[in-house]
N, C-alpha and C positions, 0 to 999 in steps of 0.2 A: 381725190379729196376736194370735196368743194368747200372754196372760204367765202366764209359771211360778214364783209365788212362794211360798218355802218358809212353815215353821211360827212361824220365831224371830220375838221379836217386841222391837221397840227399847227398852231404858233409858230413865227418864223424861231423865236425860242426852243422850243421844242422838235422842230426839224434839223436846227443845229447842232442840237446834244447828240445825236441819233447820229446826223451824218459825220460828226469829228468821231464816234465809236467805230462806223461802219463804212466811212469814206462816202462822196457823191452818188446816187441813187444812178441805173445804167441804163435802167427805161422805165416806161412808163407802168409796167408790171408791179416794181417797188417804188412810186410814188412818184417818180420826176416829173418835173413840168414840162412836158413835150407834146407834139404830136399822137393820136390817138391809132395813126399805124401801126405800130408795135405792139400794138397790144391785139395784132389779128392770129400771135400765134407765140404759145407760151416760153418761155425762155426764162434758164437759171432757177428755176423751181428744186431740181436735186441738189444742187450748191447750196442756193440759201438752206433749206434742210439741215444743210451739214450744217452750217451754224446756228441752230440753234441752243447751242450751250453759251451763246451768246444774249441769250433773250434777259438772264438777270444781268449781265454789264448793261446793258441796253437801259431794262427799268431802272437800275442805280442812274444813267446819264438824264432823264430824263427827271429822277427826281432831284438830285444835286443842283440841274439850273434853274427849276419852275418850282419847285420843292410838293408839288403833288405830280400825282399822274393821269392826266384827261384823257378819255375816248379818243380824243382824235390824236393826242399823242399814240397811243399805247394800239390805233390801226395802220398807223403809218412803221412803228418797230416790227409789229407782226406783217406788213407789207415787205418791208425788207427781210423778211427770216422767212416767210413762208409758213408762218406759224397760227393757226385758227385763233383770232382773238376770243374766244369765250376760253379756251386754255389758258392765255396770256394773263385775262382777267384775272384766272385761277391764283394763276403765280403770284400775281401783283398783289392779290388780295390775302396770299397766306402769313406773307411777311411783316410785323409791325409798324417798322420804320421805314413804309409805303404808304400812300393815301391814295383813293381813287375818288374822294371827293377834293372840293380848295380847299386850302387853310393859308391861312397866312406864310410867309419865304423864311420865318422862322418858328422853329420848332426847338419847345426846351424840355429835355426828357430831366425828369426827375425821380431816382430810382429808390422806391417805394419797400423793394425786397428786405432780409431779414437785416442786416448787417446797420442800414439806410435806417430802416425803422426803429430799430433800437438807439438810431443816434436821433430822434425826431423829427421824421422825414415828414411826419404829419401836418406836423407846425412849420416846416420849411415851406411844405406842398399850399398852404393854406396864405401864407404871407407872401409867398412869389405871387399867388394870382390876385391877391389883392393890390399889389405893387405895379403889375404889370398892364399894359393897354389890351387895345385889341388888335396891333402889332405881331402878336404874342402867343402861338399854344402851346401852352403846357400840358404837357402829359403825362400822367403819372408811370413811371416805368420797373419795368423787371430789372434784376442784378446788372450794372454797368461796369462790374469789375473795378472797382476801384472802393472796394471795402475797406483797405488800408486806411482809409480818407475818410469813412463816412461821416456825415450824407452828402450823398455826390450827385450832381448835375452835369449835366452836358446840352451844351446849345448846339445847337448847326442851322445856317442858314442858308438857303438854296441860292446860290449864282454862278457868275464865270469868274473867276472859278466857286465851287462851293467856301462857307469859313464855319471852321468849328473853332468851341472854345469851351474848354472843361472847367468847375469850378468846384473843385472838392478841397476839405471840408466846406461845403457849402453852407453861407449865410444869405439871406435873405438880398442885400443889397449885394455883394457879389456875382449870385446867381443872376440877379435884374443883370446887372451889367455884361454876364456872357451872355445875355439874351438880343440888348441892343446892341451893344457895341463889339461885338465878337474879339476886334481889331487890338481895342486897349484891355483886355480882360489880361490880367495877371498871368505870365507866361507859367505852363505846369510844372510842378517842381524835380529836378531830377530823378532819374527811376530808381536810383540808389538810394535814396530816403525809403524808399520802401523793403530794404534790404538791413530791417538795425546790424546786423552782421558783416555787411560791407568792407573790405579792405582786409579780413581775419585771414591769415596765412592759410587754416585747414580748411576751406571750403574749394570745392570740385567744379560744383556746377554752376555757382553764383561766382566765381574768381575772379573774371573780371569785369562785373556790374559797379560800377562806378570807380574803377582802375581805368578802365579803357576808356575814352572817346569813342561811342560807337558811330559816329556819322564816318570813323577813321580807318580804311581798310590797313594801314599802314602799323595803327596803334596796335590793333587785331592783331595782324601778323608779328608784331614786336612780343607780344605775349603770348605766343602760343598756336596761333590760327593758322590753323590750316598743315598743319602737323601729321593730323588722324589724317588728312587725306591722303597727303604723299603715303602714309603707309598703307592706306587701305590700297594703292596701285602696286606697292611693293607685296603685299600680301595676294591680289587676285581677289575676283568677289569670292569663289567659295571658300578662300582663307577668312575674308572679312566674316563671314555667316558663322563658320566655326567660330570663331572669338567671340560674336555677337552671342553664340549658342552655349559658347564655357563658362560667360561670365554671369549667366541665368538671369540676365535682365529679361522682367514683364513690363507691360504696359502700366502707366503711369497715370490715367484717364479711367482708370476703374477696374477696368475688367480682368486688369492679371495676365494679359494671355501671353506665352511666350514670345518674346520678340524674334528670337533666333529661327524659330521654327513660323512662322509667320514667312518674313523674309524668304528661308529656304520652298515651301512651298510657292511661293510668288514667283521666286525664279525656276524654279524646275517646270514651270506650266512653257508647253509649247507652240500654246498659240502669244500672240506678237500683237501690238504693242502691249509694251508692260508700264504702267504708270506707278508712279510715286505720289499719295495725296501726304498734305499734314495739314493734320485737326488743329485748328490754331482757334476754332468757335468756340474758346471757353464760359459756357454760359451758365455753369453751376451757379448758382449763390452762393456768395463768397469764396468764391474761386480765381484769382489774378495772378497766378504764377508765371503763365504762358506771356502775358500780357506784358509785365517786367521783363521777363529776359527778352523779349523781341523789341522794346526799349531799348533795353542794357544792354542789349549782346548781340545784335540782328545776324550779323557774320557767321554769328556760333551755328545758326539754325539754318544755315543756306549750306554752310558747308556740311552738317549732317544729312541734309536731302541730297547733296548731290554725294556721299558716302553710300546711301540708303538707294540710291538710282541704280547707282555704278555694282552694289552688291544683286542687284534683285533685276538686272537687265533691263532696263527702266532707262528711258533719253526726252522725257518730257515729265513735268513735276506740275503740280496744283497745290499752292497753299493757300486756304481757306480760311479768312480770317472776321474775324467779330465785327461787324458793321459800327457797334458801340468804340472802335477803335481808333482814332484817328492818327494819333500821333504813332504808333505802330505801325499804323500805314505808309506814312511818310518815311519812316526808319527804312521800314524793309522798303521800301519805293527807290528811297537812293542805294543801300544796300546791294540793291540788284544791279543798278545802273552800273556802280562799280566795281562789281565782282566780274560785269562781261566787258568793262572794259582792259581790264588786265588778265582775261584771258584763265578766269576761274567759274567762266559758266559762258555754253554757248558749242561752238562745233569742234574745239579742239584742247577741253579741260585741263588743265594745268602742262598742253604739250602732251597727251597721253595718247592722242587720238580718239576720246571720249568724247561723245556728243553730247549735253545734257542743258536740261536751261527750264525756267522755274515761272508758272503764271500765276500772281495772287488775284484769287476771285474772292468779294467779298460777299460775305453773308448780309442779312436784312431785318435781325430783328427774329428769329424765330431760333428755343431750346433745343427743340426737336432736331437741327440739322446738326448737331453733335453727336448723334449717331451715326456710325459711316455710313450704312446705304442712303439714309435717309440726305447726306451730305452729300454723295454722288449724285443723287436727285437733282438735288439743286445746282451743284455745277452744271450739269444735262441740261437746265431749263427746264424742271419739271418743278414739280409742288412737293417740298421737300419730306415727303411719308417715307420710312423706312419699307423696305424690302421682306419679303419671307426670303428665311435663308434656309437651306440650301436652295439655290450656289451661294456658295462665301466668296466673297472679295475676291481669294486669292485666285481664286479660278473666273468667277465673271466680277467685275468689279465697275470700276468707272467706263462708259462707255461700253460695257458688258466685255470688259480684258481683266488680266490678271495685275490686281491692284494693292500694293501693299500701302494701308496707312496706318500712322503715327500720330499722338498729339506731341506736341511740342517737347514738352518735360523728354520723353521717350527717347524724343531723338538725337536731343543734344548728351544725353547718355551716353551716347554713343563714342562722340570724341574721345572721354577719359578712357572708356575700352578699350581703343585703340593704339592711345598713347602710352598707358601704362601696361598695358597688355589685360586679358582675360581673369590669368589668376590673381592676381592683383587689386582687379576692380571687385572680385565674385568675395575675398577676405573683408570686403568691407560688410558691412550688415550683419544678418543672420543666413542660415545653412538654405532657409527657404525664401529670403526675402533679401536681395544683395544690394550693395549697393549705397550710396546717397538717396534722398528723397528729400520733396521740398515739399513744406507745409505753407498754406495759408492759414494765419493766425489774426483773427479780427474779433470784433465784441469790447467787451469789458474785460480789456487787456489797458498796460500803460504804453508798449510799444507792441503795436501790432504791424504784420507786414510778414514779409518772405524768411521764412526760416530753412536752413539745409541742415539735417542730422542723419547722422548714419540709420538705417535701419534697426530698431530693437531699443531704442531710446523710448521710454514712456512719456504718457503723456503728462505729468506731471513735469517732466524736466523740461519738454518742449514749455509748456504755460509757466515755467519758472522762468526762463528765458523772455519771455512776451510779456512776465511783469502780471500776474492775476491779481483781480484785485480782490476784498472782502467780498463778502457778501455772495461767491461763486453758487448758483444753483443749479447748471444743468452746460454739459458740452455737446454741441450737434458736432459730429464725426461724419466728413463726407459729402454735407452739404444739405439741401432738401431732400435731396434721393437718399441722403444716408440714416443714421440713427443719433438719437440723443444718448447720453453717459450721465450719471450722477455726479457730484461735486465732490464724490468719497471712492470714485472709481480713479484714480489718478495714476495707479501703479499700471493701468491697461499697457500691452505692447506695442510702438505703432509698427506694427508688421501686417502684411497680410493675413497670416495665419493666426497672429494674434488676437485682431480686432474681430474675426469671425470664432474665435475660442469665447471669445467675451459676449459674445450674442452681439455684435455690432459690426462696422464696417468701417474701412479707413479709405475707400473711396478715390478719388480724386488728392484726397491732402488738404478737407477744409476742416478747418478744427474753429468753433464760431463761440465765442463762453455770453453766455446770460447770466446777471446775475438777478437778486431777487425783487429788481425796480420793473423787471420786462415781463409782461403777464405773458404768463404762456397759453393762454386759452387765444389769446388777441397772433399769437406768433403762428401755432396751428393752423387758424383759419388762413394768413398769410401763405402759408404752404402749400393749404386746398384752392387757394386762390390763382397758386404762382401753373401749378400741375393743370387744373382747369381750364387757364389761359391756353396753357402750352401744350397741349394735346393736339394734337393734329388732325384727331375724328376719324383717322382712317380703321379703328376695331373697335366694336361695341364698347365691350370689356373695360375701353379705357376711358372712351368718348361722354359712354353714360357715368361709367365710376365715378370717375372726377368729380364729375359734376352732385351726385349721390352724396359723396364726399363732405363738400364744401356746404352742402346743405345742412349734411347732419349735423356737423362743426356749428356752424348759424345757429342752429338749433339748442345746442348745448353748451355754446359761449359762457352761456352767465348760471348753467345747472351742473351739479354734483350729485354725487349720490346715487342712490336708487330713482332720480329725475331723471338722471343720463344715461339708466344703463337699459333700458330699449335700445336708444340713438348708439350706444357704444357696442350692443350687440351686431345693429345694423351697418355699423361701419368696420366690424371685423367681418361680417361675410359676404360685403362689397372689398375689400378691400385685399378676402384671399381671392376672390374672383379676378381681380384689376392683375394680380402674382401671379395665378397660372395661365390666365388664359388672353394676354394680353399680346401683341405684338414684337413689342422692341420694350428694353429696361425704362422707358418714361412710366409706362403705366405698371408695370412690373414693380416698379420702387417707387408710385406715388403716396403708399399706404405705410413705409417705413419709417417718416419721422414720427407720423402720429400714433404708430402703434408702442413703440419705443418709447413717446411721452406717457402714452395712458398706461405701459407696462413697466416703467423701467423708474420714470416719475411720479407717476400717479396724477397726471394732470388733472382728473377728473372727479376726484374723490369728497 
């Protein structure tokens, strides 16, 4: 394979980020400043190879100090990895929270999505850039997760090290000030404000969000940590799998699919290694669940991967986390430091003889890597497009092994399983839907934030809880990808079974309420907007949909009637096109909120 690498050549800046990821360069093959001997005969080319699932830590180093990413940066990473820069490019260039042109060392993302907009992200977007220099880009951004809050900004400025600094509910001078001064911005406020439920005796999975000290492995274990795992050694994994399989936990990220059965297929494959990923890129709109408890709880979620390793033969783990994330990062950053310094992650797990140990690779800005393969992509060093499946995961998966993954919600499930036993956990919920489940509750609510209610609870009791206000016109269930509700549907089940009896879907767990101040034709196109960005272009079906979409929506913003109903014809048979013959659920469910408003509300009428 011949590489084509241009003339530019890296900033001592830029050669440092690169070398503190990947250690001093060894010859002049990957860039050292040496003599031209060694390069009479090739050397380390199948090494560097291997690392190439190193190639996005690499472009995170380089944009964290320089805060873009230059040619002759991005041929000097692909010099050490062995990697063709016009791929490199690829990568660099799929992810948002990348640049391949400069910009200024600080970047202020301002999230524009449905939660953001509804709280007047408009007006926010429009008074930061009049406030600010040319110090300063603003960017108008997709879902930051911090819907509890809206409207939410996040600053990050590039150096050694990087500083970030969140300013939600976002004003105007706030926002300036995480932009210049990172340092003095208002420290965020604890992750148990986002929890109105906090401290309530019957909560499972949120129990100890603002009980515990999570910087505190000691607090953790005072209350429970690490409990499931001494049993899950007393049980053996195919014990673990049974319990996982009695107590009919599914996936918590959408899809339902049985976790028990998941697991057992992952470990019954014979080929080696078997990895452990967790989905921790929650990038739904108005989606922050995952987000909180790896705030609130970090321990909770290390000790469920390493449960979820030890059941499924699995000694190496990936958690994949939301670039948008910072203080998460940090959680789990010490998290980890301290879990292997006592000897609860690492070559000999709790004294078991278990080997197992956890790498967080972060994501960059893009929805689409919330699909698994498309996730595996991108830990790989690839351009993060989903996969044709078959093979599933469980059989080829990360690095084409058998790979079991989870998002977050999922797996910290798992502890009470454990602890209380199977039947136990499986009495909670209904007969098809077990369990606890945590909602996100944002919009025109009085207290919005993280809810846990048993399964088979309506949605009315949830938004009685969250405080609805007058005026209630329409609930998005699910998120973008999912469906809208009427304001007189409140008796819905949030079950799985339930929310598809109702013609809808309960998704992920976002439950979003508008009431009749937020134009829905203005919210729509927001949607075709969010799906269009986030397409990844790799099948027709989705790449043109989208786009078809967003147009039609444009078109029929401000018409009703027999004006709109060409455009509303042409957007239902783009839109069964985008559902059958689409790749992965991005384009499969980009046509679900809008058909749901024009069917269920009548947006268009």
């Amino acid at each position: 394979m011949d590489l084509h690498f241009g003339d530019s050549k890296p900033t001592d800046d830029e050669r440092a980020a690169v070398d503190a990821l990947l250690g001093p360069p060894e010859s002049s093959w990957e860039g050292a400043d040496r003599s031209d001997a060694d390069l009479r005969w090739a050397r380390g080319g199948r090494e560097a190879r291997d690392r190439r699932d190193l190639l996005l830590p690499g472009l995170h180093a380089i944009n964290d100090r320089v805060g873009w990413i230059s040619d002759g940066a991005l041929d000097y990473l692909c010099r050490r990895l062995t990697v063709p820069p016009a791929e490199a490019y690829g990568v660099a260039t799929f992810y948002a929270m990348f640049s391949v042109k400069p910009r200024p060392a600080t970047v202020l993302h301002v999230c524009t999505d449905l939660a953001c907009a509804a709280a007047g992200a408009s007006e926010l977007c429009a008074g930061i850039e009049a406030a600010l220099g040319p110090g300063v880009q603003v960017e108008r951004s997709p879902c930051l997760g911090l819907c509890e809050r809206a409207p939410a900004a996040l600053a990050i400025r590039a150096g050694d090290p990087v500083r970030t600094a969140v300013s939600a509910p976002a004003t105007v001078r706030e926002a300036v000030l995480a932009a210049t001064a990172p340092d003095s911005a208002p420290e965020e406020p604890p992750a148990a404000l986002a929890v109105p439920q906090a401290g309530s005796g019957d909560l499972i999975l949120l129990s100890r969000v603002g009980v515990v000290d999570p910087a505190s492995l000691d607090d953790y274990r005072a209350h429970g940590g690490y409990t499931a795992l001494r049993r899950a050694f007393e049980l053996g994994p195919a014990g673990v799998i049974r319990e996982v399989t009695d107590s009919g936990l599914v996936g918590r990220g959408g899809a339902a699919f049985p976790t028990g059965r998941k697991w057992q297929a992952t470990a019954s494959q014979p080929d080696h290694p078997h990895y452990v990923v967790c989905n921790a890129d929650e990038s739904e709109p108005g989606t922050f669940k995952d987000r909180v408890i790896m705030e609130g709880d970090p321990y909770a979620l290390i000790e469920s991967m390493t449960i979820a390793a030890y059941a499924t033969g699995a000694h190496q783990g990936y958690l994949y986390l939301r670039g948008e994330y910072p203080r998460a990062l940090r959680r789990l950053e010490h998290a980890l430091v301290q879990a292997r310094a006592r000897g609860l992650l690492g070559d000999d797990v709790l004294g078991q003889g278990y080997a197992f140990d956890i790498e967080i690779r972060r994501g960059a800005g893009a929805y689409i890597c919330g699909e698994e393969t498309a996730l595996f992509n991108s830990i790989e060093g690839y351009r993060g497009e989903p996969r044709s499946k078959p093979p599933f995961p469980v059989e080829k998966g990360l690095f084409g092994k058998p790979t079991v993954e989870n998002n977050v919600e999922t797996l910290v499930n798992v502890l009470p399983i454990l602890t209380m036993g199977a039947p136990a956990y499986a009495a909670i919920g209904t007969a098809r839907s077990t369990g606890p489940k945590l909602f996100c509750v944002s919009g025109t609510v009085d207290r919005p934030g993280i809810y846990e209610l048993p399964f088979g609870a309506t949605l009315g009791e949830l938004l009685e809880l969250a405080g609805v206000r007058d005026g209630l016109r329409a609930v998005l269930l699910g998120g973008a990808a999912g469906g809208f509700v009427r304001a007189d549907e409140m008796d819905i089940p949030l079950t799985f079974e339930g929310t598809r009896e109702a013609g809808t879907t309960l998704g992920s767990g976002v439950v979003m309420t508008f009431d009749d101040t937020v134009p829905l034709p203005r919210l729509l196109l927001r949607i075709a907007e969010f799906f269009r960005d986030e397409s990844c272009g790799q099948c027709v079906p989705c790449r043109v949909g989208t786009v078809r979409q967003e147009e039609a929506l444009h078109r029929i913003a401000e018409r009703t009637g027999a004006d709109a109903a060409d455009d509303i014809a042409l957007l239902r048979e783009v839109g069964r096109a985008m559902r059958d013959a689409s790749i992965c659920g991005l384009g499969q469910t980009a046509w679900n909120a809008v058909e749901s408003a024009i069917d269920r509300l009548g947006a268009y009428e």
